[in-house]
C-alpha positions in Angstrom: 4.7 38.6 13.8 6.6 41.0 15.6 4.5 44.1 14.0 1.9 42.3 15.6 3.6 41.9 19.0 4.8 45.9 19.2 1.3 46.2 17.8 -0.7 44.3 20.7 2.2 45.7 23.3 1.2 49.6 22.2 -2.3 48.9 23.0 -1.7 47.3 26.4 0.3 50.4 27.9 -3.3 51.8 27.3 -4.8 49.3 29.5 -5.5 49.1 33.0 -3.2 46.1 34.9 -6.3 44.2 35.9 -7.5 44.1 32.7 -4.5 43.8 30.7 -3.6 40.2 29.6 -7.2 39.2 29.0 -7.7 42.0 26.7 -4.5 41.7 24.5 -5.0 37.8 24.6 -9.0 38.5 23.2 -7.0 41.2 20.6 -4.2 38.5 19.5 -6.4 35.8 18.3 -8.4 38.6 16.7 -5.7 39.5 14.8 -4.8 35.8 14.0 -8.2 35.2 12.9 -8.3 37.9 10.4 -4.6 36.9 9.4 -5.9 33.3 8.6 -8.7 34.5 6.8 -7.0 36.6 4.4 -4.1 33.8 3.7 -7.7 31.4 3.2 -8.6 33.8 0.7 -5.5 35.3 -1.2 -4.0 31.9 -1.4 -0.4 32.9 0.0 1.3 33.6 3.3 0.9 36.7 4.6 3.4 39.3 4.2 4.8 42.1 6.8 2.9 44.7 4.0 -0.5 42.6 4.7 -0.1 42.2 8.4 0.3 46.2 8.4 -2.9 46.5 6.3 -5.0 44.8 8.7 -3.5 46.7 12.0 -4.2 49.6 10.1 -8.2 48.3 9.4 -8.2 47.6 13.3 -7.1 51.5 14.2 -4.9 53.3 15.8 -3.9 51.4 19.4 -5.4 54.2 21.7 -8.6 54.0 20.1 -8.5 50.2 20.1 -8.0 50.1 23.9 -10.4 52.5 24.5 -12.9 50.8 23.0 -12.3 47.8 25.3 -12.9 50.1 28.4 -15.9 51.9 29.7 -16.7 55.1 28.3 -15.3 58.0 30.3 -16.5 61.6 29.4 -14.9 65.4 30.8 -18.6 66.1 32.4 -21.2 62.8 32.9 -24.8 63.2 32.5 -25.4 63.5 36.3 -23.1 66.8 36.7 -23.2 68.3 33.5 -25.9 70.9 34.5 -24.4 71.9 37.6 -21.4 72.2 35.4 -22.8 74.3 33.2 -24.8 76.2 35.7 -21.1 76.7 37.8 -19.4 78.0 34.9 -22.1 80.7 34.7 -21.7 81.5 38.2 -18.3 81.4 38.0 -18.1 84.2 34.9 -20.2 86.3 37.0 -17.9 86.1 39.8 -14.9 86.4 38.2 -16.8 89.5 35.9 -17.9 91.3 39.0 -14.7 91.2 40.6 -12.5 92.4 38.0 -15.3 95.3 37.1 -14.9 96.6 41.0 -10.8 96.5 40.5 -11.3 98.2 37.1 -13.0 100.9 38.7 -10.6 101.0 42.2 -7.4 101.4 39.3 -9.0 103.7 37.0 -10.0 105.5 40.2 -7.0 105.9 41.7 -4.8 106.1 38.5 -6.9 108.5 36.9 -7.4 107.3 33.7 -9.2 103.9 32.4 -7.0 100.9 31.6 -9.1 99.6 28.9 -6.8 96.5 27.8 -5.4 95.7 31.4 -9.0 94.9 32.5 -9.8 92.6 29.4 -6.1 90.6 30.0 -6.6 90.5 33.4 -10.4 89.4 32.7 -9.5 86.5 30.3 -6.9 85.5 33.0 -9.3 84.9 35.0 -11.8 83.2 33.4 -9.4 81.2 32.0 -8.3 79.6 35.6 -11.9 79.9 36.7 -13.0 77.4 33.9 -9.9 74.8 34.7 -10.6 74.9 37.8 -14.3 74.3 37.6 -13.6 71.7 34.8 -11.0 69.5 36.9 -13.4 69.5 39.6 -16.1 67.8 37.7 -14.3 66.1 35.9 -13.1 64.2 38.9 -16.5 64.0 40.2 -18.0 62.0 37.0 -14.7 59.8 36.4 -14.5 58.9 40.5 -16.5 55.2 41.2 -17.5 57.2 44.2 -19.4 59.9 42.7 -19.6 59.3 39.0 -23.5 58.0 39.9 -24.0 60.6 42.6 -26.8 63.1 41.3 -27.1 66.8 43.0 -30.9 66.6 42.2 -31.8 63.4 44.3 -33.2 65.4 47.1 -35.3 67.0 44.0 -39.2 66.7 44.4 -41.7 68.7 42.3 -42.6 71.0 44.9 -39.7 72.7 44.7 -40.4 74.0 41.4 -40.9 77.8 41.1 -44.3 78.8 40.4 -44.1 79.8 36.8 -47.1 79.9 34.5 -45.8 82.5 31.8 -42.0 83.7 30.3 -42.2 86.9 31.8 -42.2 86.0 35.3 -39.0 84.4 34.5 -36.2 86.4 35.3 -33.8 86.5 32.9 -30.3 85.8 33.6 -28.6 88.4 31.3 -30.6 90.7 32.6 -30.0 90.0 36.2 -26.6 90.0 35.5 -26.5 93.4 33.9 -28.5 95.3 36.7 -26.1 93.6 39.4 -23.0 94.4 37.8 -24.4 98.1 37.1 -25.0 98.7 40.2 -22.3 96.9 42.0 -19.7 98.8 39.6 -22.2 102.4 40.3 -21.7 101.9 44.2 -17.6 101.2 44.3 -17.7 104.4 41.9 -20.2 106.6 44.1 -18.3 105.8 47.5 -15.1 105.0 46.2 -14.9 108.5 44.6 -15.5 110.7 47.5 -13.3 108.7 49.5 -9.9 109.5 47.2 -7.2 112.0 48.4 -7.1 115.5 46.4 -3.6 113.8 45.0 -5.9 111.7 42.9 -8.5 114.5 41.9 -5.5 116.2 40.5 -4.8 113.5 38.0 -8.3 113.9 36.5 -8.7 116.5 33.6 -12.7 116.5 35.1 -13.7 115.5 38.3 -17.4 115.1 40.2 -19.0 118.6 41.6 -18.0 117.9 45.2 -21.1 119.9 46.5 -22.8 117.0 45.2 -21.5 115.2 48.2 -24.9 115.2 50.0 -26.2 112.4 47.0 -23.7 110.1 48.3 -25.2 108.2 51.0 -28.9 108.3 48.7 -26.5 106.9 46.0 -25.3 104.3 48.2 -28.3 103.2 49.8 -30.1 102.9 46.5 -26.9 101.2 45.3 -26.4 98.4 48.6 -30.3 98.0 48.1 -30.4 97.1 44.4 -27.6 94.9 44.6 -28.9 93.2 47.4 -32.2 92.2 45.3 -30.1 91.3 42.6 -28.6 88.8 44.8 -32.2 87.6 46.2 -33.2 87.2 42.2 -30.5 84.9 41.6 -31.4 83.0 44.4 -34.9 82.8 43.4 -35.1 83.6 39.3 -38.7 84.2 39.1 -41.4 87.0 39.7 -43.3 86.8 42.6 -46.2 89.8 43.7 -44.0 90.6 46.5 -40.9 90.5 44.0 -42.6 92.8 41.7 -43.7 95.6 44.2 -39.9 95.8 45.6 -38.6 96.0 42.0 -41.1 99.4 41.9 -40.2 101.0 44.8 -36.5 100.6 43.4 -37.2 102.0 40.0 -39.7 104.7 41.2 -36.7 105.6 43.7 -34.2 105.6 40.7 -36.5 108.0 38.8 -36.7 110.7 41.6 -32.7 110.4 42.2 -32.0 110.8 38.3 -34.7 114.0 38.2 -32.8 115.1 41.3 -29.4 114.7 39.8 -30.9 116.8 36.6 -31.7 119.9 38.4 -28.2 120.1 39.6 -26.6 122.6 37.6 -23.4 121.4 37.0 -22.7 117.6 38.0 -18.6 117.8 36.6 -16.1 120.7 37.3 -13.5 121.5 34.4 -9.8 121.5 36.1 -8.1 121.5 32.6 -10.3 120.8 29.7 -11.4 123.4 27.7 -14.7 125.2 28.7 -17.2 123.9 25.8 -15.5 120.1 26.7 -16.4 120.3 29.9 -19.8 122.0 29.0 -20.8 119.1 26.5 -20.0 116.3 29.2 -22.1 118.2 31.1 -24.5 118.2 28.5 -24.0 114.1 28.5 -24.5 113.2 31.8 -28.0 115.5 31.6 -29.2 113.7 29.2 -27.9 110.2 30.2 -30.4 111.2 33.5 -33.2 111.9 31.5 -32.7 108.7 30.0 -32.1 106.8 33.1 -35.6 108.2 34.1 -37.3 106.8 31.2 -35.4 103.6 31.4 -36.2 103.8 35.7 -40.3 104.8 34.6 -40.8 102.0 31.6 -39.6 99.4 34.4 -41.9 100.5 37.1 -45.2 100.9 35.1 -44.2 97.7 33.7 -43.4 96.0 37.1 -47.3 97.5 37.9 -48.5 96.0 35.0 -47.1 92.5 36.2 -48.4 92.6 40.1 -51.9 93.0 38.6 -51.7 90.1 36.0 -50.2 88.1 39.1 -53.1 89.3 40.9 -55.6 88.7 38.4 -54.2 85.0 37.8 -54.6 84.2 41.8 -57.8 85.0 42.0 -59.0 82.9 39.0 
């Protein structure tokens, strides 16, 4: 019997106090039951080597006691998409911010710190999700707020009008033009703004008669990033959505065709002259390419606002 007693007292530290002595006194004459059965059937007494037998058919004592208790999950039902939507959020956040002091370091270091951002990156996320985690967890495991739900001001008007996928906007996307664009305007201002110590550093450096494109740059920049922020808010296509989102691209197309008629976007301070002429050659072509990318976007945009059109009027 005492296997049976350091048995029963190994499932009670599990317990709650409240709970505690009714539990292990429902679990004892369970035990005693299936004890008396087996001597009933076998004949004999039952030995220490039998006893152990049936505590090991009954399980290990934390799952025992936790089957006595209520069910307690990391995330209930009720949080769980907020969770999920908070960790999303929350990688963005902690994405965005380590992109703008990747490019502040590389800026001001001269040189890109490839693994320093990815540690520092995985850091972060790493806190970001325990933090996130331990705060719903305590939210779905508190009496309080375990029941609470962050949708029972919901009512069905407050769904987005959305007939068709496309005018959904996609997250990953979203994500990408807002982290573009964020990471484009820290480089555009950021870069003009560094002492001629830092320029020294840099084997190549930006044409600084170019320095008239910066405020364009930065207004197109603050502007995009600004309705990236709006379509996070509001994830779906709307006319007036659509006609801002060509104005930006048709904007982006005359800066890049702008930027290509500059002669010579990078001076050479110590790379060799057909280096210097090829990443030259690069950043054309990455313009004509951004035009394209900037064009296809637009007409598509176009092509949207008149199916939009088109559906409102039927």
């Amino acid at each position: 019997m005492k296997l049976i007693d350091r048995y029963i007292s190994a499932v009670a530290q599990q317990l709650p106090v409240s709970r505690r002595d009714d539990i292990t006194r429902e679990l004892r004459a369970n035990i005693l039951d299936r004890l008396e059965s087996f001597e009933d059937e076998t004949g004999h007494p039952a030995t220490s080597e039998d006893e152990s037998a049936i505590l090991r058919e009954l399980g290990h004592p934390q799952r025992v006691a936790a089957g006595f208790l209520p069910p307690q999950t990391l995330v209930n039902s009720n949080w769980f998409p907020v969770f999920k939507q908070s960790l999303t959020y929350g990688l963005l956040i902690v994405f965005v911010v380590q992109m703008i002091g990747f490019g502040v370091t590389s800026l001001n270091s001269g040189g890109l710190h490839i693994s320093g951002f990815i540690s520092h990156f995985v850091h972060a996320a790493l806190i970001m999700f325990a933090v996130v985690t331990g705060v719903f967890y305590t939210l779905s495991n508190l009496k309080a707020t375990a029941n609470l739900s962050p949708y029972c001001k919901w009512t069905p008007e407050q769904l987005p009008p959305v007939q068709h996928p496309w005018q959904r906007i996609k997250l990953e996307e979203n994500l990408n033009e807002f982290v573009s664009n964020l990471f484009f305007l820290v480089i555009v201002c950021y870069g003009y703004w560094m002492s001629e110590n830092v320029f020294a550093k840099f084997s190549i450096s930006p044409n600084p008669n170019l320095s008239y494109w910066v405020l364009p740059l930065s207004l197109w920049a603050i502007f995009s990033v600004g309705f990236s922020l709006w379509k996070f808010r509001y994830s779906y296509w709307t006319q007036s959505k659509l006609l801002l989102a060509t104005v930006q691209n048709l904007l982006g197309c005359t800066i890049a065709i702008g930027l290509w008629l500059e002669p010579e976007l990078f001076l050479n301070h110590s790379l060799r002259a057909s280096v210097a002429q090829f990443i030259n050659q690069i950043a054309h072509w990455t313009l004509i390419c951004s035009f394209l990318m900037f064009l296809f976007w637009a007409v598509r945009n176009l092509y949207w606002f008149s199916l939009m059109r088109k559906m409102e009027e039927n």
